[in-house]
DRENMAR-564373 format. One record per residue (C-alpha): residue number from 1; x, y, z. Coordinates in steps of 0.5 Angstrom, whole numbers, plus 2048, in hexadecimal, padded with zeros to 3 digits. Layout:
<nodes>
<node><k>NUM</k><xx>X</xx><yy>Y</yy><zz>Z</zz></node>
...
</nodes>
This chain:
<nodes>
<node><k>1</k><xx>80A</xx><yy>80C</yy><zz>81C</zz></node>
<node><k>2</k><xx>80D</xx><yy>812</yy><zz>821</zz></node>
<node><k>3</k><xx>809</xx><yy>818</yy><zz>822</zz></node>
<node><k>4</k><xx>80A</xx><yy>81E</yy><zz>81F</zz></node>
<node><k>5</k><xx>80D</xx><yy>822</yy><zz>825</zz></node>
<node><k>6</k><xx>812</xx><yy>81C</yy><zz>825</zz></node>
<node><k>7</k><xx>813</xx><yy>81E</yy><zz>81E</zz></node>
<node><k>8</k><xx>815</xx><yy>825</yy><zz>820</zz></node>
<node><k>9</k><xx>819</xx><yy>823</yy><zz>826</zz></node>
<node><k>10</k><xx>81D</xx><yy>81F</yy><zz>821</zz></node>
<node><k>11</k><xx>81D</xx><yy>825</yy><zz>81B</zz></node>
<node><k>12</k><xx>81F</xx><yy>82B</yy><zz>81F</zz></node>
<node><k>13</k><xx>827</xx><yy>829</yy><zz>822</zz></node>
<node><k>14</k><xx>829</xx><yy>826</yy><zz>81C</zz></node>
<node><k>15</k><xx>826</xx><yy>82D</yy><zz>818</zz></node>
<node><k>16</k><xx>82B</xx><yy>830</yy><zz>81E</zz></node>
<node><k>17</k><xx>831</xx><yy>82B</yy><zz>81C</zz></node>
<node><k>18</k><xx>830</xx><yy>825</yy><zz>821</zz></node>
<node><k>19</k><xx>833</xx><yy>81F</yy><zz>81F</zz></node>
<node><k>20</k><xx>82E</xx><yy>819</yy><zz>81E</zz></node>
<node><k>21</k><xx>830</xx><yy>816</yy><zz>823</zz></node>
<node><k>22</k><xx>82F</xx><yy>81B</yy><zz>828</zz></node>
<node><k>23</k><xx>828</xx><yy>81B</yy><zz>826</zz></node>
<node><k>24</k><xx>827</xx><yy>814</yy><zz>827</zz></node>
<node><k>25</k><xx>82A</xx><yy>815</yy><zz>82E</zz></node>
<node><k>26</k><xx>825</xx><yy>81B</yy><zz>830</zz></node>
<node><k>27</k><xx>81F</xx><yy>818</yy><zz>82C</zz></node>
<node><k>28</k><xx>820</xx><yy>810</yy><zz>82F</zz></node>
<node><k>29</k><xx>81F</xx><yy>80F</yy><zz>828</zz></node>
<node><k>30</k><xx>824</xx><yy>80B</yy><zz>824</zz></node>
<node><k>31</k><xx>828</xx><yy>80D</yy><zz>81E</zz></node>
<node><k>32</k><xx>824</xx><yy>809</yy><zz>819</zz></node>
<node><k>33</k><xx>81E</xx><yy>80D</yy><zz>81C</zz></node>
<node><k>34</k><xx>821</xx><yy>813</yy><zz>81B</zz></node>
<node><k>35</k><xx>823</xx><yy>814</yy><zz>814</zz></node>
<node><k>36</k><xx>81E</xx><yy>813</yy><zz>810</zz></node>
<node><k>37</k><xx>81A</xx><yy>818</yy><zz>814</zz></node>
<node><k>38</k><xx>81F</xx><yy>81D</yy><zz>812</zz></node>
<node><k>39</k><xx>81E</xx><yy>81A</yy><zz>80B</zz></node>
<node><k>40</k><xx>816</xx><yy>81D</yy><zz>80B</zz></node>
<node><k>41</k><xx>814</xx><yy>823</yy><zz>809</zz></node>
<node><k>42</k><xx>813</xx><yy>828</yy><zz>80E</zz></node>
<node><k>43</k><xx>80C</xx><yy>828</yy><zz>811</zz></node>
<node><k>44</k><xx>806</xx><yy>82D</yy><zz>810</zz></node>
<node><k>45</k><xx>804</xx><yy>832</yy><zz>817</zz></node>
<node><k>46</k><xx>7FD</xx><yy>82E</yy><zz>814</zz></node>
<node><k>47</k><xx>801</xx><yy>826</yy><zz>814</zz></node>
<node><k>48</k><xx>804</xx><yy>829</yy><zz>81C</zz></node>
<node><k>49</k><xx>7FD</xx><yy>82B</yy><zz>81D</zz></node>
<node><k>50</k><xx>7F9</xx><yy>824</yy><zz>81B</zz></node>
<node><k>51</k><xx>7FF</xx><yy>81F</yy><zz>81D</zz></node>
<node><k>52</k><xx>801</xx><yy>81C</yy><zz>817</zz></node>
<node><k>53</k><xx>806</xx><yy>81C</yy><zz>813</zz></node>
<node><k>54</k><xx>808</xx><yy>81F</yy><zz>80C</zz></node>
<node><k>55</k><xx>807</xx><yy>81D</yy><zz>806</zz></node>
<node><k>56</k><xx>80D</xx><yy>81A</yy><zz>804</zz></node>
<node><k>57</k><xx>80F</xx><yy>816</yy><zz>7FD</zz></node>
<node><k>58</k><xx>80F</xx><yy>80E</yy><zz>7FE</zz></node>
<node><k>59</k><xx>816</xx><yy>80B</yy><zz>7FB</zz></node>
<node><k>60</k><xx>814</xx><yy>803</yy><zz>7F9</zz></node>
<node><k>61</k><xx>817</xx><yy>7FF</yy><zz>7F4</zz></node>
<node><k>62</k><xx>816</xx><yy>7FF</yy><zz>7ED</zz></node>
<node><k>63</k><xx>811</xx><yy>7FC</yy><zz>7E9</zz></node>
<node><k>64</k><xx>813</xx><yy>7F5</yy><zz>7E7</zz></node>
<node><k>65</k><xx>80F</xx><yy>7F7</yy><zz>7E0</zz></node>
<node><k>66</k><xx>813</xx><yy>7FD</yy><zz>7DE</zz></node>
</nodes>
């Protein structure tokens, strides 16, 4: 799991226009960590404060009983 300050060091170059890669580059992250992080909803002060993520809505596959 990345922390959530790593989280805001990925969020706040690409709120600025800052290429993906760029930012995987300055995080020494990689590119499949840094997408979906953008994805999530921006966190709370409160989410910042306690360290932990926001709530995000979970995809997954269907129901096979559908």
């Amino acid at each position: 799991m990345i922390p959530v300050m790593t989280r805001l060091k990925i969020r706040h170059p690409a709120e600025g226009g800052m290429p993906q890669a760029a930012i995987e580059e300055k995080c020494d992250s990689i590119l499949r960590a840094v997408w979906p992080v953008l994805r999530e909803p921006n966190p709370t002060l409160s989410d910042v404060a306690a360290n932990r993520r926001p709530a995000a809505t979970r995809r997954g596959r269907r129901s096979k009983a559908a």
